[in-house]
C-alpha positions in Angstrom: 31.8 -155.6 31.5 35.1 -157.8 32.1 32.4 -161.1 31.7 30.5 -160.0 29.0 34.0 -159.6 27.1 35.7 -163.0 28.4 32.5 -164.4 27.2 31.9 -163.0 23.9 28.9 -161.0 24.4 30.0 -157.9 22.7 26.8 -156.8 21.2 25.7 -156.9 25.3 29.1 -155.2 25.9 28.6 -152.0 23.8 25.2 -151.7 24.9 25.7 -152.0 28.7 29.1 -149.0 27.6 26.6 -146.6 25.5 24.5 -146.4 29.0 27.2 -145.6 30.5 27.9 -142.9 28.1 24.1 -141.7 28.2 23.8 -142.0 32.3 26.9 -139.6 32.1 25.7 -137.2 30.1 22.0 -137.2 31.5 24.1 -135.7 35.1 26.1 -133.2 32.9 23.2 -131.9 31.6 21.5 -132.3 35.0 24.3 -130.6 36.5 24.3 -127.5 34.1 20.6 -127.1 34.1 20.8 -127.1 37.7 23.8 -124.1 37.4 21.5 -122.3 34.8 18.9 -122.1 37.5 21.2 -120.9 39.9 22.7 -118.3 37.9 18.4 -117.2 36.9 18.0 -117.2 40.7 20.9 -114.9 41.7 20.3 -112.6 38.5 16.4 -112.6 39.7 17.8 -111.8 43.5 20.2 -108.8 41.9 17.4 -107.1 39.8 15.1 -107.3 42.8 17.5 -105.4 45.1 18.0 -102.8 42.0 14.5 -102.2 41.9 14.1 -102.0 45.6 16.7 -99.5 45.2 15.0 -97.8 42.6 12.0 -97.6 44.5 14.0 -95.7 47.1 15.3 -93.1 44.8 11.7 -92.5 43.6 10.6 -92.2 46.9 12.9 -89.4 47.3 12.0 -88.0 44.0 8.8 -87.5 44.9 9.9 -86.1 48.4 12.2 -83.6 46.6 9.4 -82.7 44.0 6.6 -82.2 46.0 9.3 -80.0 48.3 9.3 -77.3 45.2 5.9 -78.1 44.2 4.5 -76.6 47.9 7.2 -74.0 47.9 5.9 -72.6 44.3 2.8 -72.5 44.9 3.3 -70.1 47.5 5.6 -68.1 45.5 3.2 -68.0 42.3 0.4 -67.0 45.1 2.6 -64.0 46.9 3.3 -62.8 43.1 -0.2 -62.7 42.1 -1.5 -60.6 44.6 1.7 -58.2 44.0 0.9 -57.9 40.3 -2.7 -57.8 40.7 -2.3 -54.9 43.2 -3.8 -57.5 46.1 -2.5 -56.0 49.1 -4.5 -56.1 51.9 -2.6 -58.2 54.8 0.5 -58.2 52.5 3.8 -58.1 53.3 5.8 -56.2 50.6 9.2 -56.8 52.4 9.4 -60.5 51.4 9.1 -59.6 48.1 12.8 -60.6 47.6 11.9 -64.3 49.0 9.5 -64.5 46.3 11.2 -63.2 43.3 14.7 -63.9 43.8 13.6 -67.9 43.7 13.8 -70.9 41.3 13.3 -74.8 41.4 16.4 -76.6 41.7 16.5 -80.1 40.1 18.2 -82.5 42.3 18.9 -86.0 41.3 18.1 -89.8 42.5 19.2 -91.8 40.1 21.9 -94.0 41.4 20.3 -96.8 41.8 19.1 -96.7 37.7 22.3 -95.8 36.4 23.8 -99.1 38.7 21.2 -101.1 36.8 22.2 -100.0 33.4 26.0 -100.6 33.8 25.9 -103.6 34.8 24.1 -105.0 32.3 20.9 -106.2 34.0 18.7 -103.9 32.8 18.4 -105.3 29.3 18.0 -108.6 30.8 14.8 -107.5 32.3 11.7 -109.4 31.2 8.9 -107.0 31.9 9.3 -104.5 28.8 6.7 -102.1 30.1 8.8 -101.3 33.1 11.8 -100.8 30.8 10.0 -98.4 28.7 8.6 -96.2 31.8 12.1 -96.7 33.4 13.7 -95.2 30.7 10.6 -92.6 30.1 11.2 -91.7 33.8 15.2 -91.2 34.0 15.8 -90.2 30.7 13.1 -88.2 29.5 11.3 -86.7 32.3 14.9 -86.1 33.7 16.1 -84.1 31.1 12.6 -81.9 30.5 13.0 -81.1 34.6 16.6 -80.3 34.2 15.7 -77.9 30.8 13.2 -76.3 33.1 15.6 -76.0 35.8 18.4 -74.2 33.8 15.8 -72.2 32.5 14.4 -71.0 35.9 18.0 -70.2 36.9 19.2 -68.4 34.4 16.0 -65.9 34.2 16.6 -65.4 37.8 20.3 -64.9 37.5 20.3 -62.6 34.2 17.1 -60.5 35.2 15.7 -60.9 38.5 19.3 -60.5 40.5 20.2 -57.8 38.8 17.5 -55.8 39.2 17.5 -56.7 42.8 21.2 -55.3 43.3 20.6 -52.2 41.2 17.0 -51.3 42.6 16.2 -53.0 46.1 18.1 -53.1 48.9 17.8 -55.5 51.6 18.8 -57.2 54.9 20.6 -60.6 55.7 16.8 -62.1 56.0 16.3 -60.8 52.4 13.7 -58.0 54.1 13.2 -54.8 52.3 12.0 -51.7 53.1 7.8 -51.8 52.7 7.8 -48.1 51.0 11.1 -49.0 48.4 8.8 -51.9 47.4 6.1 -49.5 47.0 7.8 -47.1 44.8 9.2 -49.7 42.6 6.5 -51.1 42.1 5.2 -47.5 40.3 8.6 -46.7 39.3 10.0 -49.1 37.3 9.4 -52.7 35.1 9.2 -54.5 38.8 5.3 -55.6 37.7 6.6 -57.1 34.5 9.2 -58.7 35.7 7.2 -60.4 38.4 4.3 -61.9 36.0 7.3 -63.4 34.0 8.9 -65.3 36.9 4.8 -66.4 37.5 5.3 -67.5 34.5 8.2 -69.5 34.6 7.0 -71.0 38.6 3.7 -71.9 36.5 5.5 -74.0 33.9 7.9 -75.5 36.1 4.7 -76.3 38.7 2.9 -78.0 35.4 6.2 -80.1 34.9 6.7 -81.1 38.4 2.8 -82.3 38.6 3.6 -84.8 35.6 6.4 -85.8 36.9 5.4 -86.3 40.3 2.4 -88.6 38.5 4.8 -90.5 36.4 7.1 -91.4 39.7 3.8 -92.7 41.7 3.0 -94.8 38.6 6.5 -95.9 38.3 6.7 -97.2 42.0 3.2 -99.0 41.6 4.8 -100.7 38.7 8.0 -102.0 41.0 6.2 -102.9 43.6 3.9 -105.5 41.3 7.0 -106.7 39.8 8.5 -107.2 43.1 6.2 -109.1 43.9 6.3 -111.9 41.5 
């Protein structure tokens, strides 16, 4: 540059300077698009550890689910046969084991409500996923925890109750065979059984969905995973 200006060229000299300037800028941009890809990288390597998490809370959903799912049945069956006077081989002094039961909702969401705060849920590309994320954890969530509350408080205002003021019963939860018996002619202990049938049934239908919806869900990860 020094020649080129002891010699007059200064057309030469303004060029050789504005390469300069555009060789410069060329690495800036270089050197930012290179950061960008970084930061795509590490945000791509933090959503796939959230949704490897989230698979692992859905995994115990389903454990949890199918845990009341096997457990209702059995308690729907038992209550059948009680209300439709079914009793050969049946044990009337478990009725309390039966009745005086209601499915629990327990929670595994950590892993989604991590996601959402710290922002990298909305940056998530595959919008389908998003949508059955949020059809999963907040829908779905909130029709098991209705049925939950529901199941509960039936149990609590009706079912108990009538247990304290009509049956009486062990530390198992055994009761006499011929109190059952005579209940059972006695008083409303037939209607009150084909209602908690009732409410098992619903919750049962629920749980089936959303034991479906979390097996879908975790097929859905898993493809996205493996991008």
């Amino acid at each position: 540059r020094q020649n080129l200006l002891s010699e007059g060229k200064t057309g030469k000299y303004l060029k050789y300077a504005i390469g300069e300037i555009v060789l410069v800028m060329i690495g800036i941009l270089l050197a930012l698009q290179i950061n960008n890809w970084n930061e795509v990288k590490k945000i791509n390597a933090n959503l796939k550890e959230a949704l490897n998490q989230i698979n692992q809370d859905l995994k115990q959903d389903e454990i949890n689910l199918k845990g009341f799912e096997n457990s209702n049945v059995k308690r729907v069956s038992y209550l059948l046969k009680l209300t439709a006077n079914d009793h050969n081989n049946f044990a009337f002094d478990s009725i309390l084991k039966n009745l005086d039961d209601y499915f629990y909702f327990y929670k595994s969401n950590n892993a989604y409500s991590s996601l959402k705060s710290t922002g990298m849920f909305a940056s998530m590309e595959n919008i389908k996923l998003k949508n059955n994320l949020t059809s999963y954890y907040e829908q779905m969530y909130e029709r098991l925890k209705t049925v939950s509350e529901y199941g509960e408080t039936f149990t609590n205002d009706q079912v108990i109750p009538y247990t304290l003021l009509h049956l009486d019963y062990d530390e198992n939860m055994i009761v006499n065979e011929d109190l059952v018996k005579e209940k059972l002619v006695t008083t409303n202990l037939v209607q009150l059984a084909k209602y908690q049938i009732n409410v098992k049934k619903f919750s049962l239908n629920l749980i089936a969905k959303a034991i479906k919806m979390n097996q879908n869900l975790r097929t859905e990860i898993e493809n996205e995973l493996l991008k």
